[in-house]
KOLTI-386989 format. One record per residue (C-alpha): residue in one letter; x, y, z. Coordinates in nm, 2 decimals, padded with zeros to 4 digits. Example, Ala and Ser with C-alpha at 12.3 -4.5 7.8 and 13.67 -1.06 7.14 Angstrom:
residues 2
+------+--------+--------+--------+
: resn :      u :      v :      w :
+------+--------+--------+--------+
:    a :  01.23 : -00.45 :  00.78 :
:    s :  01.37 : -00.11 :  00.71 :
+------+--------+--------+--------+
This chain:
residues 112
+------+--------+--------+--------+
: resn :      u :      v :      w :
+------+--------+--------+--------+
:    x :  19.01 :  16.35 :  08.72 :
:    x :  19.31 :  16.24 :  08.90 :
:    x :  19.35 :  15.91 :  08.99 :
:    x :  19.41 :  15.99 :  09.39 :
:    x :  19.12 :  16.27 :  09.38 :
:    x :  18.88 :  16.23 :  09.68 :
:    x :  18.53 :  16.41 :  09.82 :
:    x :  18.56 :  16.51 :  10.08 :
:    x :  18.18 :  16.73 :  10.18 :
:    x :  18.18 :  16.94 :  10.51 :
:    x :  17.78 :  16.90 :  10.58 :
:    x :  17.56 :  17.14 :  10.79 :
:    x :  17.52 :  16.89 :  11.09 :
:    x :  17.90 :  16.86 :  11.13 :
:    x :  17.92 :  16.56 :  10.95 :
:    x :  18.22 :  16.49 :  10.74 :
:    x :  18.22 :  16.25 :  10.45 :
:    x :  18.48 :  16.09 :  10.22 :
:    x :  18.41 :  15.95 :  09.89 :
:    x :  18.58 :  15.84 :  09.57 :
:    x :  18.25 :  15.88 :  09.34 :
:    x :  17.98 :  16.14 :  09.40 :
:    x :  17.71 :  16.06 :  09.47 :
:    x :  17.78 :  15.88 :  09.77 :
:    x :  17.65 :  15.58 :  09.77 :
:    x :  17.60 :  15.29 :  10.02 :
:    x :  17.52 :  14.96 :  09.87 :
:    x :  17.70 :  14.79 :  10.17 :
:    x :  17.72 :  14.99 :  10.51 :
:    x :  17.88 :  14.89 :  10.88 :
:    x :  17.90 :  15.12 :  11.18 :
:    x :  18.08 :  15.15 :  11.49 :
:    x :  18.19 :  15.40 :  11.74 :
:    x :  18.55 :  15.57 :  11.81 :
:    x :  18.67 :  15.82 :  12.04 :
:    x :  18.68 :  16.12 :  12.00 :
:    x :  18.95 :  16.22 :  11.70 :
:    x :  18.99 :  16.43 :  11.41 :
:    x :  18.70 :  16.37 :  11.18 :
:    x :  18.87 :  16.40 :  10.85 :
:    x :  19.14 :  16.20 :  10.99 :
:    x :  18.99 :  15.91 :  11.07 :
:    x :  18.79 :  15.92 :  10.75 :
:    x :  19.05 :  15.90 :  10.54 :
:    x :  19.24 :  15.62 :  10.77 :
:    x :  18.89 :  15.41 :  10.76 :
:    x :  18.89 :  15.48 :  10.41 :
:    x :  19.27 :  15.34 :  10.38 :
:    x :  19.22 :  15.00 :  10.56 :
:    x :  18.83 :  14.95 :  10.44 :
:    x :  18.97 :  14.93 :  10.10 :
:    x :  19.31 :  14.70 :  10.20 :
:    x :  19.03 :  14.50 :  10.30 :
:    x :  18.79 :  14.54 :  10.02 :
:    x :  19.03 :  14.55 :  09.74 :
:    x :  18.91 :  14.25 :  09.57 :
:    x :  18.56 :  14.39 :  09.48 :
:    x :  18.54 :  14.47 :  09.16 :
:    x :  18.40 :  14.79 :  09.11 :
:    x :  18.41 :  14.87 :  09.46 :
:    x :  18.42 :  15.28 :  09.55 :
:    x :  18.47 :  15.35 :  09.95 :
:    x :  18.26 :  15.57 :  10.14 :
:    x :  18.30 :  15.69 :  10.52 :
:    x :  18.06 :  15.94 :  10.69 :
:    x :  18.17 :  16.05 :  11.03 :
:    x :  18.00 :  16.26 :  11.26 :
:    x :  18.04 :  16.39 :  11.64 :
:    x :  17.82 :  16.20 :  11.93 :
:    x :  17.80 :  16.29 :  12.29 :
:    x :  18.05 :  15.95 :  12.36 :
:    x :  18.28 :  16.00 :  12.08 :
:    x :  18.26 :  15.97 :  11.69 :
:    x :  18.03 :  15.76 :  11.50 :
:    x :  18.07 :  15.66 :  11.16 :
:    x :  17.93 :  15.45 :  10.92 :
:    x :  18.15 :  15.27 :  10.64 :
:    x :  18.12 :  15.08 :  10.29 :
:    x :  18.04 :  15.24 :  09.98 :
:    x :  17.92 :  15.15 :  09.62 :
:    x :  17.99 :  14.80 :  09.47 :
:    x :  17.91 :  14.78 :  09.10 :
:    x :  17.75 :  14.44 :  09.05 :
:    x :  17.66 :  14.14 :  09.22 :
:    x :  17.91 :  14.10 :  09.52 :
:    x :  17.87 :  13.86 :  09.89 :
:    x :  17.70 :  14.16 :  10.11 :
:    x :  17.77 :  13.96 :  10.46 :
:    x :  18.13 :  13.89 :  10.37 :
:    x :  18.21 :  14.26 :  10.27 :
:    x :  18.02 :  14.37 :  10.55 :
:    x :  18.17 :  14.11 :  10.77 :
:    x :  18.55 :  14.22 :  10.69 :
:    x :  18.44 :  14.57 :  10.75 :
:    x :  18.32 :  14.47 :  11.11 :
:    x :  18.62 :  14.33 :  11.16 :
:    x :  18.87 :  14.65 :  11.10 :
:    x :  18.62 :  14.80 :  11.40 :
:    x :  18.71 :  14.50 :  11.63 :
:    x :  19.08 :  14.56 :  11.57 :
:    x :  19.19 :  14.73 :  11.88 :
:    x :  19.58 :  14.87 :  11.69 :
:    x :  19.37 :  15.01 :  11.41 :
:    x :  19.14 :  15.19 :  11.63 :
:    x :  19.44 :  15.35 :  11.75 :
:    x :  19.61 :  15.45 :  11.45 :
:    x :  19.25 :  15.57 :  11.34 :
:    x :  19.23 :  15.80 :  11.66 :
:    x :  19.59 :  15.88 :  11.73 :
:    x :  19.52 :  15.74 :  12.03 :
:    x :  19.77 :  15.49 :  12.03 :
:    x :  20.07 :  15.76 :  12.10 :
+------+--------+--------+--------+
């Protein structure tokens, strides 16, 4: 497999979700709400700063699920952690790429 190789599974509800390792698996999980954007987009963008963030987890394999909502997008972001790892703290630092107002932009293009 190569190294920058990425699932990315269309599902019937409309859902769209990106993962390094199948099966997707959520050991730790956050989610938020974003305007309305490209699904696969923001995926991969969540996907890109979740792991900036998460980098020091060993064993750590990102997973982002996005799907369409009557306000917007929701998604839900984390992924699988092999072995024992802080779940508040990794959860916590995921929270906090939601609260970030310039990423939200960049996420949704909205910041153009």
């Amino acid at each position: 497999m190569a190294r920058d190789r990425w699932h990315l599974i269309r599902e019937e509800d409309g859902a769209v979700t990106l993962a390094r390792r199948l099966p997707a698996r959520f050991d730790l999980a956050v989610e938020g709400h974003l305007p309305e954007a490209s699904r696969v987009r923001v995926a991969h963008r969540v996907r890109q700063d979740m792991w900036r963030a998460l980098q020091h987890l060993r064993g750590f394999a990102p997973v982002v699920r996005v799907w369409r909502e009557e306000e917007g997008l929701r998604l839900r972001a984390g992924g699988a952690v092999a072995g024992r790892f802080a779940r508040i703290d990794a959860e916590a630092r995921i929270a906090a790429l939601f609260d970030d107002p310039a990423r939200v932009a960049r996420w949704t293009g909205s910041g153009r």
